[in-house]
N, C-alpha and C positions, 0 to 999 in steps of 0.2 A: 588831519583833514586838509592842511593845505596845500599837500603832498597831491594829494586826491583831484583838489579844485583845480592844480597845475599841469596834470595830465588831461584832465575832462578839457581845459581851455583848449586843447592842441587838440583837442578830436577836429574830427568830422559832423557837423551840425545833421541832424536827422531830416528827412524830408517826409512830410506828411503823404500817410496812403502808400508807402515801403513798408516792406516785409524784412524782418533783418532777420537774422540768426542768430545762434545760440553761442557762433564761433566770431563773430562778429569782435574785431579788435579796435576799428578803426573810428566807429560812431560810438560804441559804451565803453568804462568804466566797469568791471566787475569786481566788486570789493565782497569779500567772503561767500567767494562760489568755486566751487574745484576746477581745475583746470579742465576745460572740452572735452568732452568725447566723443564718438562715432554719435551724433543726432541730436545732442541736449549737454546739456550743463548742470548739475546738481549746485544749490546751497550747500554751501559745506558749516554752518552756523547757524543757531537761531535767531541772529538777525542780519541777513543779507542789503545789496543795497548796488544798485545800479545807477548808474550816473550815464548822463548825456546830454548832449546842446542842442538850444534850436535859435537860428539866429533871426527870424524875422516874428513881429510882434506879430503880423495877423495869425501866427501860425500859436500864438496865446491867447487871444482874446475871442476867440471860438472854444464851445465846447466840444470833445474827441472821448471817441473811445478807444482806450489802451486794451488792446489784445494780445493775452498769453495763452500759450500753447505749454501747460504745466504736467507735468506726472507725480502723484506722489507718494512718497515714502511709505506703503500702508496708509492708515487714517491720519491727516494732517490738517491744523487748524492754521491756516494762512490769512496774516491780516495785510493788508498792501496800505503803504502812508507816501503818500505823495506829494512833496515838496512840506514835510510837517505836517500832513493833516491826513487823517485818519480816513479811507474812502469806501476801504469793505473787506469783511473779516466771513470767512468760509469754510467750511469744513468739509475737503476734498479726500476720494478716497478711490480716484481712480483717472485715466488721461481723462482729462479736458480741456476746451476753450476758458478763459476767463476771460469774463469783459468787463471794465472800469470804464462808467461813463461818467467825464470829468464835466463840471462848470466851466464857464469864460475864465479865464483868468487861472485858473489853478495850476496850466502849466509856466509858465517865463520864459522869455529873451534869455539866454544866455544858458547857465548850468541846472539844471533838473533831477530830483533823484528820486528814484520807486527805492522804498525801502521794502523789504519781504522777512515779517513775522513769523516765524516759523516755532511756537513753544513747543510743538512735541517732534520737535526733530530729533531723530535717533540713530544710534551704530544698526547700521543691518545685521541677520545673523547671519549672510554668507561668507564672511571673513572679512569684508571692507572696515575699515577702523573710521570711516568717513562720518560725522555726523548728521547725517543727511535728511534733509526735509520736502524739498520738492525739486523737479528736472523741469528748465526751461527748454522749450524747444525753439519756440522764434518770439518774436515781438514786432508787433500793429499799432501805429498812431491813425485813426482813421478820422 
């Protein structure tokens, strides 16, 4: 993890009310997601995990909504944990918005991570060996 924390430090801090993308190197951290493709980015894990900074506190001490742009894998139970705590558990079964409306204080000054629960991620049967749960397409701090 502190491998992790030391790349996250050298990002680029997010700025709230941006749109990022799926291909996005320079603001996230993607720990157990397959590499880009043409529009989104699949977990490749059932438990994925996005890291990223924000360096100024008022942009913590307001409540935000995190918006995702997910597809997934057939029927998939997605729980999102944000910084440690649990914010909501879903059972998606086709593209949608997510939206995580967080409290004051739940995101922080500095390193941040959405963690992404995926228990019933699975191998496709079109030949992908990937064990795949959901496809992000962008991300919303608003």
């Amino acid at each position: 993890v502190n491998r992790v924390s030391d790349v996250v430090r050298g990002l680029s801090p997010l700025s709230i009310g941006v749109r990022y993308g799926y291909d996005d190197m320079k603001h996230f951290v993607w720990q157990g997601f397959a590499p880009a493709e043409s529009g989104f980015r699949w977990t490749n894990q059932r438990r994925s995990a996005i890291y990223f900074r924000l360096d100024r506190a008022t942009d913590t001490t307001q409540a935000h909504d995190l918006k995702f742009e997910v597809l997934p894998n057939g029927l998939q139970e997605v729980v999102l944990v944000i910084n440690g705590s649990e914010h909501t558990e879903r059972r998606l079964s086709q593209q949608q918005k997510m939206v995580v409306e967080t409290t004051p204080n739940t995101l922080r000054p500095g390193v941040n991570v959405i963690e992404i629960l995926t228990p019933w991620a699975r191998i496709p049967s079109n030949g992908d060996q990937r064990l795949l749960g959901v496809a992000i397409s962008e991300i919303l701090i608003h």
